[in-house]
C-alpha positions as CSV (number, residue, x, y, z in Angstrom):
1,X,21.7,-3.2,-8.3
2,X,18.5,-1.6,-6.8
3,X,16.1,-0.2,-9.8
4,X,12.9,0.3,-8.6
5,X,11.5,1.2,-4.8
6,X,7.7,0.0,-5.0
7,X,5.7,1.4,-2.0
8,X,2.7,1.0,-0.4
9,X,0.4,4.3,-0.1
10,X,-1.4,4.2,2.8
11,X,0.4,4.2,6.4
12,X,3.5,3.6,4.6
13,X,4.2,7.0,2.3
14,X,1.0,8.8,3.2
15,X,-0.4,9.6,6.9
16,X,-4.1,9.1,6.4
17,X,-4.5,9.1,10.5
18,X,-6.2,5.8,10.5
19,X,-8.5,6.4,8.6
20,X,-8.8,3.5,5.7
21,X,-8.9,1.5,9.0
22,X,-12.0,2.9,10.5
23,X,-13.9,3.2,7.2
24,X,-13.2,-0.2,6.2
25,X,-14.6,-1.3,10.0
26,X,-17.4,1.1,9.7
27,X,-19.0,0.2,6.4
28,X,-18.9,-3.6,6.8
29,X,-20.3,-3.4,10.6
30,X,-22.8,-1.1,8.9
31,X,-23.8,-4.0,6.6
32,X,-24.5,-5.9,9.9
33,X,-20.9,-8.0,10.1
34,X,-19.4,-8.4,13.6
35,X,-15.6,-7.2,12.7
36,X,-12.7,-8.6,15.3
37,X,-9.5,-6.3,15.1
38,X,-7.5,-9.4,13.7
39,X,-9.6,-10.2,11.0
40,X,-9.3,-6.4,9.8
41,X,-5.9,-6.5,10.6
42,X,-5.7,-9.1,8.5
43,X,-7.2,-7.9,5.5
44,X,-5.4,-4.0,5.3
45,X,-3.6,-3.2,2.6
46,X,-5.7,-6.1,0.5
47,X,-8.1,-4.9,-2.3
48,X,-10.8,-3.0,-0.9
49,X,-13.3,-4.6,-2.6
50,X,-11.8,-7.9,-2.0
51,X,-11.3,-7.2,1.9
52,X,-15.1,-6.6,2.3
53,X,-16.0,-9.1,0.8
54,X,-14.1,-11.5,3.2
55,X,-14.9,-9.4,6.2
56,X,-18.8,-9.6,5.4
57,X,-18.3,-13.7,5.6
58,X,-16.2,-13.5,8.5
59,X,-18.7,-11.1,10.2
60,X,-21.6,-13.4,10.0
61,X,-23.0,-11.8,6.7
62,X,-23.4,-13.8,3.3
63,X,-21.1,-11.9,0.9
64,X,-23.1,-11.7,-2.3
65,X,-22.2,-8.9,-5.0
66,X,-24.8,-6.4,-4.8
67,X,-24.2,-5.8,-1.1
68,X,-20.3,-6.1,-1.4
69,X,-21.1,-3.0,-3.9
70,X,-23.3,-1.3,-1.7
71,X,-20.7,-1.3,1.1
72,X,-17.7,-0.9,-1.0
73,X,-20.0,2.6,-1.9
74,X,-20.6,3.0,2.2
75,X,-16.4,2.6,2.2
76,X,-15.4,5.3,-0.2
77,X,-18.5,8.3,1.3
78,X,-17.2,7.3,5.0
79,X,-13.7,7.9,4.2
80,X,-14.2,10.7,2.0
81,X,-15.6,12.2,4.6
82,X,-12.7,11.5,7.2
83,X,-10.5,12.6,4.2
84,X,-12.4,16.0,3.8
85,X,-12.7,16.7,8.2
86,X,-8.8,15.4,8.2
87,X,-7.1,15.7,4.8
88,X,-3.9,13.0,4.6
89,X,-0.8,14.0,4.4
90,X,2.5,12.7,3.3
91,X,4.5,10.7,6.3
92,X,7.7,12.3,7.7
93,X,10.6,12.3,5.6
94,X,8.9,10.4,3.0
95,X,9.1,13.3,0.4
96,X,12.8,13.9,0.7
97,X,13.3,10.2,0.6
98,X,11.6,9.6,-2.7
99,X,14.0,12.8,-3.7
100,X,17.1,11.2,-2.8
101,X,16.0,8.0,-4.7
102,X,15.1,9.5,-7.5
103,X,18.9,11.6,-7.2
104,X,20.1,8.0,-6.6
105,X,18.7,6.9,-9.9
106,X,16.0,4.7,-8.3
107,X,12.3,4.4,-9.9
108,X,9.7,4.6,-7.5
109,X,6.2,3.4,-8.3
110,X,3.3,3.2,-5.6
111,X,1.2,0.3,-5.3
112,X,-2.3,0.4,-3.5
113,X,-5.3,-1.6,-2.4
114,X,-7.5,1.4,-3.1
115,X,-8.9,1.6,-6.6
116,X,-7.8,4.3,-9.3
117,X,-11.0,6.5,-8.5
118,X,-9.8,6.7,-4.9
119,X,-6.2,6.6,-5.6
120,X,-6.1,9.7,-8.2
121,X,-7.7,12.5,-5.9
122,X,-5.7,11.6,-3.0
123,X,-2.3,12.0,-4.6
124,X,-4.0,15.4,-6.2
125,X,-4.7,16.2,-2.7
126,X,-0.5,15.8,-2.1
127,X,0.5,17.5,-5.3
128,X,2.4,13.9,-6.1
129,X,2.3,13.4,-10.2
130,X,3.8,10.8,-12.6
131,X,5.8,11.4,-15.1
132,X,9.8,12.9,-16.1
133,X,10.8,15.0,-13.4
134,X,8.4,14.4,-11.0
135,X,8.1,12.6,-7.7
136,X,6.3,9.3,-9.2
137,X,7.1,7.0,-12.0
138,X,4.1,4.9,-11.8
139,X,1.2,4.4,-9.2
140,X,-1.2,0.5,-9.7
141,X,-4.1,0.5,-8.1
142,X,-5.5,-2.6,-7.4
143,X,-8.2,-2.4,-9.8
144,X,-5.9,-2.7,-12.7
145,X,-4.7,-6.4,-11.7
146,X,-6.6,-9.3,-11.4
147,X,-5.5,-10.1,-7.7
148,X,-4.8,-7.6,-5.5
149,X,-2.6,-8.1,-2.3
150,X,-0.9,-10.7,-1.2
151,X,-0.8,-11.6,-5.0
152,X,2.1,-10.3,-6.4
153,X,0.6,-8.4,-9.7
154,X,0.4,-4.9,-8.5
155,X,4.2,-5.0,-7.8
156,X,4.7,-6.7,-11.1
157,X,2.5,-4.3,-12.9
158,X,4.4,-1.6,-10.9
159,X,7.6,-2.9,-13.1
160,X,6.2,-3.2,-16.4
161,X,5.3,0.7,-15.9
162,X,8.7,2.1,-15.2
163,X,10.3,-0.6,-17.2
164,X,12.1,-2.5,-15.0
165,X,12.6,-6.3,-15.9
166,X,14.6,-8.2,-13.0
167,X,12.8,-9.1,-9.9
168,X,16.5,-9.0,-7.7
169,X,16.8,-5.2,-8.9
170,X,12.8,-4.1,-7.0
171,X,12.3,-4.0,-3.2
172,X,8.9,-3.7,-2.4
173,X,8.1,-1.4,0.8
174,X,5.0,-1.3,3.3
175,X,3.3,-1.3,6.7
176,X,1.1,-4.7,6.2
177,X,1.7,-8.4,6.4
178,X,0.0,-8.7,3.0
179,X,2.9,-5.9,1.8
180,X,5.4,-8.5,2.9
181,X,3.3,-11.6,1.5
182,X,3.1,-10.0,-1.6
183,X,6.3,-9.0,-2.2
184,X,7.6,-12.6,-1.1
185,X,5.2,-13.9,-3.9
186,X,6.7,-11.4,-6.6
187,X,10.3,-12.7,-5.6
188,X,11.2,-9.2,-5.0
189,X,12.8,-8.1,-1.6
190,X,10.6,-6.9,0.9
191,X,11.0,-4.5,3.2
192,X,8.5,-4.0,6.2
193,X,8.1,-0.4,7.8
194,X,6.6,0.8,11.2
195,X,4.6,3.7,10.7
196,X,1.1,1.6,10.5
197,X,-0.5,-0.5,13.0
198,X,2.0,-3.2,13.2
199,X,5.4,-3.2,15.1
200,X,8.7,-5.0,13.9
201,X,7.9,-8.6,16.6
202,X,4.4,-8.5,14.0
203,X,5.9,-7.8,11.0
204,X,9.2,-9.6,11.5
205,X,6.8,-13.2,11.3
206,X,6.6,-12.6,7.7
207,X,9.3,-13.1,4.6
208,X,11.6,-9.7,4.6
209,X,14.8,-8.2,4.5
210,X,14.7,-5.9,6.6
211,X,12.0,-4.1,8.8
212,X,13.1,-0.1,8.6
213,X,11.4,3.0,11.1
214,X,9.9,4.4,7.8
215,X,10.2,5.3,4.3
216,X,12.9,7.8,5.4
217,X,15.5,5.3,5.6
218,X,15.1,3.6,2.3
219,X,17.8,5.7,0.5
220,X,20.3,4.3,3.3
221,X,19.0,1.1,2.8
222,X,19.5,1.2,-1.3
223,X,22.8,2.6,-0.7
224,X,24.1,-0.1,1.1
225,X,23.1,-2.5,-1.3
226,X,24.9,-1.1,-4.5
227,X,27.7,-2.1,-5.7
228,X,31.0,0.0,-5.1
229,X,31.7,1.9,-7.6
């Protein structure tokens, strides 16, 4: 029995328009890295901090941690800046799917490679809260857990918050390989979705159970797999 939907924030729940993309290429070719789309492809929905880091090295340009500070701090002004020209908003259907969960008796937590300080204002921005009775029962940023994506802690964290202890009752939800990687390493089931950058022949490479259109057709998907009553 499904007790907990874990989902990704970015291109999975919320349409940010590409931006976490560009302002992820933008800062590290700003520190002087050459950036090929499958090495940023590679590292989306990873830490932010951590995904610089390996981008700088894999650009050309010696990662130490004073510059992957500075253009972590290049990262967060560019894309609050596209936020602020373009504010994000939530994906279609996404909001009357977490409703029908929630109905269903489903947790839902959100997981994310952005840290808290750039976590919190967005879902302000959305009006999405956490707490009885409201939309969210937990959100972990990835500066709460050792390892962000593909590790498996977020999603893991994501459980102890809403207080869920069985891996088989959690499928974890998003639009990246490292979504899928991490939810393979967590042992829960993972679900891939197509309203980022990847299609289902990309995503389909990687451990799932099932690659979906979006987040709107996650309370089908949870249906099917309870029990009959």
């Amino acid at each position: 029995m499904i007790e907990l939907v874990a989902l990704d924030m970015a291109g999975t729940t919320i349409d940010e328009h590409g931006d976490v993309y560009r302002a992820l290429e933008d800062s590290v070719v700003e520190a002087g890295a050459h950036v090929s789309a499958y090495n940023l492809q590679a590292w989306m929905g990873a830490d932010k901090t951590e995904a610089i880091a390996a981008l700088l090295e894999l650009g050309g340009v010696s990662a130490g941690e004073s510059l992957v500070t500075r253009t972590f701090g290049r990262f967060r002004g560019i894309l609050a800046g596209f936020y602020a020209a373009n504010p994000p908003v939530p994906l279609e259907g996404v909001e009357e799917a977490l409703r029908a969960l929630k109905a269903q008796g489903i947790k839902v937590a959100l997981t994310t490679g952005f840290s808290r300080d750039v976590a919190d204002p967005l879902l302000a921005t959305l009006g999405w809260r956490v707490g009885s009775g409201e939309l969210l029962d937990a959100v972990v940023t990835s500066d709460e857990v050792p390892r962000g994506r593909p590790a498996p802690h977020m999603i893991h964290r994501a459980m102890e918050r809403a207080g869920v202890m069985d891996v088989s009752a959690v499928i974890a939800a998003g639009d990246t390989v490292n979504d899928l990687l991490a939810a393979s390493n967590a042992g829960v089931m993972g679900v891939g979705v197509l309203t980022g950058k990847l299609d289902a022949e990309a995503l389909s490479r990687y451990p799932h159970h099932a690659i979906l259109a979006g987040v709107k057709d996650l309370p089908s998907l949870v249906s099917s797999l309870q029990p009959a009553s």
